[in-house]
One Martini backbone bead per residue (centre of mass of N, CA, C, O) as a GRO file, in nm:
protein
  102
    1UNK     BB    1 -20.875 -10.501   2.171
    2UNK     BB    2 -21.091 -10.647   2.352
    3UNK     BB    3 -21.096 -10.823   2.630
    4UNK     BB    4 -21.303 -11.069   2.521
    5UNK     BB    5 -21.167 -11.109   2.260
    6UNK     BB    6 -20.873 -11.220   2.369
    7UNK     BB    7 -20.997 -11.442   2.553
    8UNK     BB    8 -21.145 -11.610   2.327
    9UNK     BB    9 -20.913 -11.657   2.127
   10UNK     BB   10 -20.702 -11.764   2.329
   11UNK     BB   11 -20.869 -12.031   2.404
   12UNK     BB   12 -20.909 -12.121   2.107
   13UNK     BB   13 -20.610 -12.193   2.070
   14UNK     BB   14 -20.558 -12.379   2.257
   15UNK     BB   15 -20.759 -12.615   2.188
   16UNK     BB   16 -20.628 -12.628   1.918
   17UNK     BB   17 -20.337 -12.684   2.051
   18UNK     BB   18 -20.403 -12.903   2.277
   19UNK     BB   19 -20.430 -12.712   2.553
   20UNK     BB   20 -20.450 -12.652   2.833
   21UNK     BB   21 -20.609 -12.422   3.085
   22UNK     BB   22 -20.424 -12.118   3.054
   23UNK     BB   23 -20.369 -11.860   3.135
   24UNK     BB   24 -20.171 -11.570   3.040
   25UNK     BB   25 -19.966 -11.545   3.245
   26UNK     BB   26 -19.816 -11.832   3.170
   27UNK     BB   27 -19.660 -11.751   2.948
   28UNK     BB   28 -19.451 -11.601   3.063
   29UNK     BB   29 -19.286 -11.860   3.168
   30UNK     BB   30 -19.235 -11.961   2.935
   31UNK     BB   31 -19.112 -11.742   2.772
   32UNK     BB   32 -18.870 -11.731   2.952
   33UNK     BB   33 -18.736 -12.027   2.951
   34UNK     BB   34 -18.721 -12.021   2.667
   35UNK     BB   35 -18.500 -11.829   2.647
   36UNK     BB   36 -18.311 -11.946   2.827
   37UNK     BB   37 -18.294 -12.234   2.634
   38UNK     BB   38 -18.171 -11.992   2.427
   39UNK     BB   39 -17.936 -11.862   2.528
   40UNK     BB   40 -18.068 -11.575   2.665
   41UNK     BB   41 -17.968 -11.311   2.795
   42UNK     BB   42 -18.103 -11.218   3.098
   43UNK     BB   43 -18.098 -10.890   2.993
   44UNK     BB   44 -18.283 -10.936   2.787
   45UNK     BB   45 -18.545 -11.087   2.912
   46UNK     BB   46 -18.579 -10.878   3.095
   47UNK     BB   47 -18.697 -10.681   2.898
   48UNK     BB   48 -18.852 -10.834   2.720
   49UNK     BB   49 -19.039 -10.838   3.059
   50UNK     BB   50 -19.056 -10.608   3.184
   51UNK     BB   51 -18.846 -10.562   3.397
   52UNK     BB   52 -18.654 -10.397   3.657
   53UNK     BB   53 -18.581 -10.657   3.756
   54UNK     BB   54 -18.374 -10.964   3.818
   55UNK     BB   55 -18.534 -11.111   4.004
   56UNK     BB   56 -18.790 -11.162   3.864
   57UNK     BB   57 -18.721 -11.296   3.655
   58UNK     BB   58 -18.583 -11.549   3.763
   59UNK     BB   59 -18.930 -11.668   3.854
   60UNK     BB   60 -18.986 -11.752   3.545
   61UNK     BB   61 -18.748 -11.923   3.554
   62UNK     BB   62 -18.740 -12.274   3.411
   63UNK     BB   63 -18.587 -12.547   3.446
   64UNK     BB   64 -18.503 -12.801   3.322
   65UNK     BB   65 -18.369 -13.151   3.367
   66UNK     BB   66 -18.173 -13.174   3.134
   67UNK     BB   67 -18.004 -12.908   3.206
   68UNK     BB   68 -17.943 -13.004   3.490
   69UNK     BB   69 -17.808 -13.291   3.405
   70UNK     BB   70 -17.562 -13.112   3.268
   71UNK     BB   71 -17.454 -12.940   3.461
   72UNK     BB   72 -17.368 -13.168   3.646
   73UNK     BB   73 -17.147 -13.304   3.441
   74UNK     BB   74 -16.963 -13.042   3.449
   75UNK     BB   75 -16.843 -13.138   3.670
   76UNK     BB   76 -16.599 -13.225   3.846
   77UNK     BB   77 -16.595 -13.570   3.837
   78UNK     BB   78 -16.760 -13.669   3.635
   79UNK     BB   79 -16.920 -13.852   3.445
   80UNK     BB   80 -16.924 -14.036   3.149
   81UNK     BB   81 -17.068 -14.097   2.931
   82UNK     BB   82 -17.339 -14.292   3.009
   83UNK     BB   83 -17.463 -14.462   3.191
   84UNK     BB   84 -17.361 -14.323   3.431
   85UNK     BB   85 -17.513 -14.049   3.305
   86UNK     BB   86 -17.759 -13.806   3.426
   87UNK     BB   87 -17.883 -13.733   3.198
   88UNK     BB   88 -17.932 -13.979   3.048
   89UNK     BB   89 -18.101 -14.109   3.290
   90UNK     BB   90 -18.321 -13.847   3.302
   91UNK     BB   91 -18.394 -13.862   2.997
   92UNK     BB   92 -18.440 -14.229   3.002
   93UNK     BB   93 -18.549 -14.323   3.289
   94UNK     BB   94 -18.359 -14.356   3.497
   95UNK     BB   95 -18.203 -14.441   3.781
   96UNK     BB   96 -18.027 -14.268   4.019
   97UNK     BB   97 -17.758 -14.312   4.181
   98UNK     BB   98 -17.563 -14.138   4.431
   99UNK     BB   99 -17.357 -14.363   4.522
  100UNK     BB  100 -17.226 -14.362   4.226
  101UNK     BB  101 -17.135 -14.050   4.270
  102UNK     BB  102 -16.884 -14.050   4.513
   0.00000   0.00000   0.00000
């Protein structure tokens, strides 16, 4: 494929899917995210990426906050389900107090 009809192609696939205009570039950081949230080995994942360094693949992956809400929750002493629990909090839009949970 020509690299103007890749170009030509990949930007209408984008408009089709009402998708903001980006670079194909970022779609690596997608797809590295996507992987990891569908907890696929790191190591899978830098193949896939054809990195050589593991320290390159983890610049690609970018945590949601839901995941991140979700690992700080099963820290010991976190809060049970419910209203002051972080995920909850951060994923329904409530503002969480840091002081609630000293």
């Amino acid at each position: 494929m020509m690299e103007q009809t890749f170009y030509t192609r990949y930007y209408e696939a984008l408009e089709q899917a009402g998708v903001r205009r980006l670079v194909p570039y970022s779609c690596r950081h997608t797809t590295a995210t996507a992987l990891a949230l569908q907890n696929i080995a790191p190591s899978v994942i830098q193949e896939i990426m054809r990195h050589s360094k593991y320290t390159t693949t983890q610049r690609y992956i970018h945590p949601d906050m839901s995941s991140m809400a979700a690992a700080v929750n099963q820290m010991p002493g976190a809060p049970n389900a419910g209203k002051n629990d972080v995920a909850h909090n951060v994923t329904h839009g409530a503002s969480v107090d840091a002081s609630e949970h000293d």
